[in-house]
C-alpha positions as CSV (number, residue, x, y, z in Angstrom):
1,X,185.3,79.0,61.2
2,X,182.6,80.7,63.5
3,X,182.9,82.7,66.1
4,X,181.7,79.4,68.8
5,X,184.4,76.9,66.9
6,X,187.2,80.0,67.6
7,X,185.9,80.2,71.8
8,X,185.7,76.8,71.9
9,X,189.1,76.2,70.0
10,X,190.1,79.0,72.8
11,X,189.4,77.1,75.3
12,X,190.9,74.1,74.2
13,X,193.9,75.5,73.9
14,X,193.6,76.8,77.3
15,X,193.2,73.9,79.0
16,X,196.1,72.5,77.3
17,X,198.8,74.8,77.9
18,X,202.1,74.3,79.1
19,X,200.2,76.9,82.5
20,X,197.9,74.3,83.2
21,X,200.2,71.0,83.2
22,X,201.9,73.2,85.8
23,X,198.8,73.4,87.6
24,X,198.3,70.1,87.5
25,X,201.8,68.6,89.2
26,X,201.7,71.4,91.6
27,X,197.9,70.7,92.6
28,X,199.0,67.3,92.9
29,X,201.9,67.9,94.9
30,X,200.0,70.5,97.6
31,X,197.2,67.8,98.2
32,X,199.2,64.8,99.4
33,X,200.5,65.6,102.4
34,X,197.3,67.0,103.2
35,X,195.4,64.4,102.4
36,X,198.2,61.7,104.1
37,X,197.4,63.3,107.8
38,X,193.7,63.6,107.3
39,X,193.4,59.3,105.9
40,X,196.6,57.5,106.0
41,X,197.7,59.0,109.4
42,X,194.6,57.7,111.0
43,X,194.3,54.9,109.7
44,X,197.9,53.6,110.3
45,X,197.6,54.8,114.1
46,X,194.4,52.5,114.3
47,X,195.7,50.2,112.8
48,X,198.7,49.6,115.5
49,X,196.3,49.5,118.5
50,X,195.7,53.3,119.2
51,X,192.8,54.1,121.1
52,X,190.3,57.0,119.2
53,X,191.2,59.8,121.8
54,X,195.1,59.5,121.0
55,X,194.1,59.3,117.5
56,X,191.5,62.3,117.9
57,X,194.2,64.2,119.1
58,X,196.2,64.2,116.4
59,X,193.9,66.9,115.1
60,X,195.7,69.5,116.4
61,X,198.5,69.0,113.7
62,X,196.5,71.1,111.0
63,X,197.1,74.4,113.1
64,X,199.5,75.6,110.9
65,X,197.2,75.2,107.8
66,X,195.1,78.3,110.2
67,X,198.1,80.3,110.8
68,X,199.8,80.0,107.9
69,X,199.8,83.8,107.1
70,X,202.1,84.3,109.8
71,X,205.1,83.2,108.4
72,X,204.3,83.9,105.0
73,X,206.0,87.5,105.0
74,X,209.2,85.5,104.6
75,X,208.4,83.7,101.7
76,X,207.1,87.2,99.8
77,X,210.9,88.5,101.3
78,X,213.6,85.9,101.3
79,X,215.2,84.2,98.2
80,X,216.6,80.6,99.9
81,X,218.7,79.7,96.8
82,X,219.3,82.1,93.9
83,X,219.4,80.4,90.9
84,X,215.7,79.6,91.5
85,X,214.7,82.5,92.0
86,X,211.8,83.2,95.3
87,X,209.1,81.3,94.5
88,X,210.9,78.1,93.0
89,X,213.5,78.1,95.9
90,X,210.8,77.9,98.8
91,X,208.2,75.2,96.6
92,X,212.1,72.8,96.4
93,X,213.2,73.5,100.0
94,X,209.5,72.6,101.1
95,X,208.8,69.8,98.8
96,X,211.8,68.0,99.8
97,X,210.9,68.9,103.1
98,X,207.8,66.7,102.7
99,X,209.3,63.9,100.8
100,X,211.6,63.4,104.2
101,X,209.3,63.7,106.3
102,X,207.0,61.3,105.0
103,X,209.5,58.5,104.8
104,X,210.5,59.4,108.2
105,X,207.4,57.8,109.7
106,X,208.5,54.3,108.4
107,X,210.9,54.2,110.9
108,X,209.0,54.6,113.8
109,X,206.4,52.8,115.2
110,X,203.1,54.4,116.5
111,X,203.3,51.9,120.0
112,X,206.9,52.8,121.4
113,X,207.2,56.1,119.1
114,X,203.9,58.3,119.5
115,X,205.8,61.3,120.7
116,X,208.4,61.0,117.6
117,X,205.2,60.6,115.0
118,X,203.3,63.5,116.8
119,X,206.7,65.6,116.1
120,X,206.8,64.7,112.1
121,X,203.2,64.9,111.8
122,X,203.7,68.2,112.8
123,X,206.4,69.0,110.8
124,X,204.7,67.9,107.9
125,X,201.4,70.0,108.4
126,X,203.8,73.0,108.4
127,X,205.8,72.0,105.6
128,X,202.3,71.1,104.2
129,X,201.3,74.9,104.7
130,X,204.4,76.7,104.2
131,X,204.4,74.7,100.4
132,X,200.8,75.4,100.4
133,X,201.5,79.7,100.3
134,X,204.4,79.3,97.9
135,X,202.4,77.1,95.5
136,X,199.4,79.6,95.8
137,X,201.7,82.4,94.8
138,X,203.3,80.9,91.9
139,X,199.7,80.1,90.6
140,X,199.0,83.6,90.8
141,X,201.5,84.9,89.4
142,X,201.8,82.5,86.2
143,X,197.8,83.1,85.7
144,X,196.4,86.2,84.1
145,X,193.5,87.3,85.1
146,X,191.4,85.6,82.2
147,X,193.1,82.4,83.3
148,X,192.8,82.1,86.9
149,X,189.2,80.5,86.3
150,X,190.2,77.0,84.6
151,X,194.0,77.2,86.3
152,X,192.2,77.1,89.7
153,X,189.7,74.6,89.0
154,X,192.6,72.4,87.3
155,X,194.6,73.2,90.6
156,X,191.6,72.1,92.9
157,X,191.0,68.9,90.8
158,X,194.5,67.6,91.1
159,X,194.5,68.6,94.5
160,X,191.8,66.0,95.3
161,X,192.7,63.3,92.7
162,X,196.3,63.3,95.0
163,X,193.8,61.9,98.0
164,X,193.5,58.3,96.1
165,X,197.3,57.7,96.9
166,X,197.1,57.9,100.9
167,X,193.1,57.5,100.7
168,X,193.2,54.4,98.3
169,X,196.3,53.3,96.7
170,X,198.2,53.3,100.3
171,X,195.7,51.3,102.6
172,X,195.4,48.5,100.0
173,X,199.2,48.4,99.6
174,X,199.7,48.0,103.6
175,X,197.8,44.7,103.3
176,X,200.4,43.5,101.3
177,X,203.4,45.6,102.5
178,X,205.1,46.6,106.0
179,X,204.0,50.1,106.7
180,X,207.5,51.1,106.2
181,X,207.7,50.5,102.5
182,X,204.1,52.4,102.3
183,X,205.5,55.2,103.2
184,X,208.7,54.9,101.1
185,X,206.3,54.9,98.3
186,X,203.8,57.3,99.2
187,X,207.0,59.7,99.7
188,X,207.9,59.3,95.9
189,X,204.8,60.5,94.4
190,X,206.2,63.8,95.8
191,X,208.8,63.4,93.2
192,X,206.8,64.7,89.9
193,X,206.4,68.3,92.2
194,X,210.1,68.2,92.7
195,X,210.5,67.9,89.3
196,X,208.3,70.3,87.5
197,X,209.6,72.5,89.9
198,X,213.3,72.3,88.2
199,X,212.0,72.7,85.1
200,X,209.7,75.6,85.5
201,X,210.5,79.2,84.9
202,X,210.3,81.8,88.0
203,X,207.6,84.2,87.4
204,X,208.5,87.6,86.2
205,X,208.8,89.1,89.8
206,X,206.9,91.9,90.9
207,X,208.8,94.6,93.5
208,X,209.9,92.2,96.1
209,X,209.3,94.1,100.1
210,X,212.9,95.4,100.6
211,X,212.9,94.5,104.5
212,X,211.2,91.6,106.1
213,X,209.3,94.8,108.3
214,X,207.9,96.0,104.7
215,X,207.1,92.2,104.1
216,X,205.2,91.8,106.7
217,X,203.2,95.6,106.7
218,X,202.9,96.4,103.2
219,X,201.0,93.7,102.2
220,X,197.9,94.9,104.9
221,X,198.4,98.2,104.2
222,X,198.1,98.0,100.4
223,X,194.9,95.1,100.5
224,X,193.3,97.9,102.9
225,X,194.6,101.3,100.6
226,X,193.8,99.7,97.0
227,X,189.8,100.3,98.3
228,X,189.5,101.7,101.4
229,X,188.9,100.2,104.9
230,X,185.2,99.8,104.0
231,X,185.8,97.5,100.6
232,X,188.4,95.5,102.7
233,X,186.2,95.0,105.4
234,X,183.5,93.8,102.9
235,X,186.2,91.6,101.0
236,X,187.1,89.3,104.6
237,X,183.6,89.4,105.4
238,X,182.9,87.6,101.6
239,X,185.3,85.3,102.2
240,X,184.1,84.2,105.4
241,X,180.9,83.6,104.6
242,X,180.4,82.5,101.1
243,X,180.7,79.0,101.8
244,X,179.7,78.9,105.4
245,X,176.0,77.3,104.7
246,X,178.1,74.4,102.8
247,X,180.1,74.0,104.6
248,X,177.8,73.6,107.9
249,X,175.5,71.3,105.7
250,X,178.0,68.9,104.8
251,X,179.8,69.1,108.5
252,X,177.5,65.9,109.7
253,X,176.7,64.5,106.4
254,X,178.0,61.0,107.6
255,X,176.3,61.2,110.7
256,X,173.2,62.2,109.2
257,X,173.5,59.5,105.7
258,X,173.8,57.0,109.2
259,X,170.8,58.3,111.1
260,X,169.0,58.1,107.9
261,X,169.6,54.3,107.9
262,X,172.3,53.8,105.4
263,X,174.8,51.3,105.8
264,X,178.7,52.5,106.4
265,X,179.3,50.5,103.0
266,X,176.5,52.4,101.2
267,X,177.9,55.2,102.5
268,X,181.4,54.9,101.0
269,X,180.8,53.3,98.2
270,X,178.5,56.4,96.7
271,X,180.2,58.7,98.3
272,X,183.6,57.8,96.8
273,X,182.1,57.0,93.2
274,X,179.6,59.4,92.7
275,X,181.0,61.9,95.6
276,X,184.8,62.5,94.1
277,X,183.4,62.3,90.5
278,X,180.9,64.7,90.7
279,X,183.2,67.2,92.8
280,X,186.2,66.7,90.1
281,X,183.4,67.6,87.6
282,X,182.2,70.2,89.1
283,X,185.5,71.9,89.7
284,X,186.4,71.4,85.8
285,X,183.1,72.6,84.0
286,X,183.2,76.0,86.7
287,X,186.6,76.7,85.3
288,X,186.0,76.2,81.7
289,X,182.2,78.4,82.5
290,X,184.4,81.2,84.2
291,X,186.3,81.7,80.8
292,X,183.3,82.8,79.3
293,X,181.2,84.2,82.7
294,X,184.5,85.9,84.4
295,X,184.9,85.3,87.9
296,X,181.9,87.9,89.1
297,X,179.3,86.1,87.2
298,X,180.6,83.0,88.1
299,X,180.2,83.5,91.7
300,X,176.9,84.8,91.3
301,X,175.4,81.4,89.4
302,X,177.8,78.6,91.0
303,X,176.8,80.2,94.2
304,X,173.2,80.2,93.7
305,X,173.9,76.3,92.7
306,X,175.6,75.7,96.3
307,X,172.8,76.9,97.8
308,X,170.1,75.5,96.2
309,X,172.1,71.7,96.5
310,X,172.1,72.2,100.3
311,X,168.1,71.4,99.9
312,X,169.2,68.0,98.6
313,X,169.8,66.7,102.3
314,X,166.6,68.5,103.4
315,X,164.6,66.6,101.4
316,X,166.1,63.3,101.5
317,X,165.6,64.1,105.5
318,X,161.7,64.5,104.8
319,X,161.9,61.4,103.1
320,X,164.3,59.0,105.9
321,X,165.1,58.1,108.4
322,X,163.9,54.8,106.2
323,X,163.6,51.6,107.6
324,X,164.4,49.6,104.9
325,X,167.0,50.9,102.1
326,X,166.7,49.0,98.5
327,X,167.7,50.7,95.1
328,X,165.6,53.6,95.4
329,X,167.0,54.8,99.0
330,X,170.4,54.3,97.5
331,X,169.6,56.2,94.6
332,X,168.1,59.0,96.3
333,X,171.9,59.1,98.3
334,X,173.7,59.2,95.1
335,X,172.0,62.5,94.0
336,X,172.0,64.0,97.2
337,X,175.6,63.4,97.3
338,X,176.1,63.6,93.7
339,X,174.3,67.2,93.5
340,X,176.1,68.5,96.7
341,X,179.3,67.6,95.1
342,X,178.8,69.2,91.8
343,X,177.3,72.7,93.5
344,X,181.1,72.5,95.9
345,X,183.0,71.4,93.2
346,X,181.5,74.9,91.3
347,X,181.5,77.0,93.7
348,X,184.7,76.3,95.1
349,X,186.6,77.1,92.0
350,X,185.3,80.8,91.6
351,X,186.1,81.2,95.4
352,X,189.5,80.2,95.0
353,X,189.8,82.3,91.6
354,X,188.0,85.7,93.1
355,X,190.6,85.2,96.3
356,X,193.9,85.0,94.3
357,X,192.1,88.0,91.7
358,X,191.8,89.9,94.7
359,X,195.8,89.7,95.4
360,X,198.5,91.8,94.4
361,X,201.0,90.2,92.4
362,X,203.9,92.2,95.1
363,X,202.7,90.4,98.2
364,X,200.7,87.7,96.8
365,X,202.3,84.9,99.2
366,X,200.9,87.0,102.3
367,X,197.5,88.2,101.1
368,X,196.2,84.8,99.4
369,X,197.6,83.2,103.0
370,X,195.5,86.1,105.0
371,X,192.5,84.9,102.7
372,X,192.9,81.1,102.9
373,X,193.5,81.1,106.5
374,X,190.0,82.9,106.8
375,X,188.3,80.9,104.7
376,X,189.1,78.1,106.9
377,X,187.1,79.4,109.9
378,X,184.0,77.8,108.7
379,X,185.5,74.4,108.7
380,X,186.7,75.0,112.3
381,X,184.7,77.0,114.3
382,X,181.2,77.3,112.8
383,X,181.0,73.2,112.0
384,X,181.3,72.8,116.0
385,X,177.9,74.6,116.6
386,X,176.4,72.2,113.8
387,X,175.9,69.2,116.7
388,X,174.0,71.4,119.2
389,X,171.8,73.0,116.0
390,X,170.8,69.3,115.3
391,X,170.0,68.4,118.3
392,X,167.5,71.5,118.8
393,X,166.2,71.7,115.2
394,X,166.1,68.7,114.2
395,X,168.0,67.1,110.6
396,X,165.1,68.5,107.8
397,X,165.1,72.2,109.6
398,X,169.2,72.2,110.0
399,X,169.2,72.3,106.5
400,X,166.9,74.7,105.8
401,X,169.0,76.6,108.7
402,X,172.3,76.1,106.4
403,X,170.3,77.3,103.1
404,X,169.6,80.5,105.1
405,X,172.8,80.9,106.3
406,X,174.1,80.7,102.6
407,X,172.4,84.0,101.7
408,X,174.7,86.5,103.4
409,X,177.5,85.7,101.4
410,X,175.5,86.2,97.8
411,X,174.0,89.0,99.1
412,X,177.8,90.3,99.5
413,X,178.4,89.7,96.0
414,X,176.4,93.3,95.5
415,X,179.6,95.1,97.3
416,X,182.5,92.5,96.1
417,X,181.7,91.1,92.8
418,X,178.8,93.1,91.2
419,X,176.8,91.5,88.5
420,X,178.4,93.5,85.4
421,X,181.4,95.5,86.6
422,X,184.6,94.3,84.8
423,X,187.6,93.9,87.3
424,X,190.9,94.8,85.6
425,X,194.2,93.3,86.5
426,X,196.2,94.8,89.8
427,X,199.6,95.5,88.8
């Protein structure tokens, strides 16, 4: 056997192990409920008569997905039921959590009931978020370092493949069913979470914070100790802007696909096909490329890809708005979308492994909270410039804007993740 047939039979085996079925039903299990309030909630509501601004409104529910590192603390401190152990005890308590509250909106009805549906959406965003830290931790702490590559990009993968149940599976069933049995069912694909989290070992626990004080302190204090102020400082800063020309690029995609003179049906049509499966691919091949990159190198070529995709929309812009669209238009959409996908679906699995690398497996919970938290700042205060930018630039120099503003965050890489410097495991 050669030394390629021995990495690649490496690899295989990798992908197959009993780590990354675990990855999978837990991925699966964090997505839903996400995915539930940001296309089956709004759907449902508009679907019962609700007027946009009520519907907007219900925006606000995702809070706790930004302030999720507050509570966190107790999850690295508190042990809910023994015989699981930490981590196992909060993913049950919160799964269940979630399985409740999503039947809970079949018995309400959005006309008489909008305050009681405002209360469990709510309820299920934190739920959503508390099961969100508990799940990151356990992935950390199950992954070595070598592994947090493919387990992350399997994580991300399921994550997204969960969005067909309320994004698909659940608006064609409510043409056929009362909304209340929708639910009902959308609540039991929480189930195979619930159960591979009975069956599942607890990670070989690291010192657990002896007060909830220590909890809440120690885990700052060591992120900013393990490198000094100045390497933490350059960490956040990564974090927040690695992805922040992507994600302004793709903050008005629909708006822009529209203004270019594609039809809403064009729109969704490629962009589920040839949007979801490029993504999903994307997201596998960087994991199985950052078993034989490691995570530094991958960051440096998948985010040179995520930049380089963003030019995609700037030159289908120099090309629309089109006044016709045939074939070719609609072809030109697919790889635009297609090659955007593939460069997130890359780049957003080295992001996720480099954050839960740059964890300590005693406060894990708390630190990859702190970084996921941040790393949603992008998504909700830099997209709200992107309308005014369009308006004064125009579409074809917004994105050459957005390819700029990818830059800083590669140039970071210098400090964070240099080209050939080997990062050992923190213990």
């Amino acid at each position: 056997m050669t030394a390629q047939d021995t990495a690649d039979s490496g690899i295989w085996q990798s992908l197959l192990s009993k780590k990354m079925l675990i990855c999978i039903f837990l991925g699966f299990s964090s997505g839903l409920p996400l995915y539930l309030l940001l296309q089956l909630l709004p759907a449902w509501l508009r679907s019962e008569g609700l007027n946009l601004k009520t519907i907007a409104a219900f925006a606000f529910i995702q809070l706790p997905y930004t302030w999720k590192f507050m509570w966190a603390p107790l999850m690295d401190r508190y042990n809910l039921i023994a015989p699981l152990g930490r981590r196992r005890s909060w993913m049950l308590v919160t799964q269940l959590a979630l399985l409740l509250s999503i039947i809970a909106y079949g018995f309400n009805q959005p006309k008489l009931d909008i305050k009681s549906i405002a209360v469990i959406s709510t309820l299920l965003a934190f739920f959503s978020a508390s099961q969100d830290i508990v799940i990151d931790a356990f992935r950390r702490e199950i992954l070595s370092d070598n592994e947090l590559g493919l387990g992350n990009s399997v994580h991300v993968n399921a994550y997204r493949i969960a969005g067909l149940v309320p994004g698909s599976l659940a608006l064609i069933l409510a043409d056929h069913l009362p909304w209340s049995s929708v639910f009902w069912i959308v609540a039991l694909f929480m189930l195979p979470g619930i159960v591979m989290t009975m069956l599942v070992k607890e990670p070989q626990a690291a010192v657990v914070p002896k007060t909830l004080y220590a909890s809440v302190v120690e885990p700052f204090h060591e992120f900013i100790q393990r490198a000094g102020w100045q390497h933490a400082a350059w960490v956040l800063l990564f974090i927040l802007l690695y992805k922040l020309g992507d994600s302004m690029a793709t903050a008005l995609a629909t708006p822009f696909y529209i203004d270019m003179g594609f039809s809403k049906t064009d729109i969704g049509t490629i962009a589920k096909g040839s949007g979801l499966a490029m993504q999903i691919a994307g997201a596998f091949v960087g994991g199985i490329w950052m078993l034989k990159l490691g995570i530094n190198r991958a960051l440096w070529v998948f985010g040179l890809v995520q930049a380089v995709v963003i030019l995609g929309f700037a030159w289908l812009a120099a090309a629309g708005p089109f006044m016709a669209i045939d074939g070719a238009e609609r072809s030109m959409l697919a790889i635009v979308i297609g090659a955007e996908a593939f460069g997130v679906g890359l780049g957003t699995a080295a992001y996720v492994a480099y954050m839960a690398r740059e964890t300590n497996p005693s406060y894990t919970a708390t630190q990859l909270a702190l970084f996921t938290s941040l790393s949603a700042v992008p998504r909700s205060i830099f997209n709200a410039l992107t309308g005014g930018m369009v308006e004064s630039y125009g579409w074809l120099n917004f994105f050459y804007v957005c390819t700029l503003l990818a830059i800083p965050g590669m140039l970071l890489l210098f400090k964070v993740a240099p080209w050939n410097a080997v990062k050992t495991e923190i213990h």
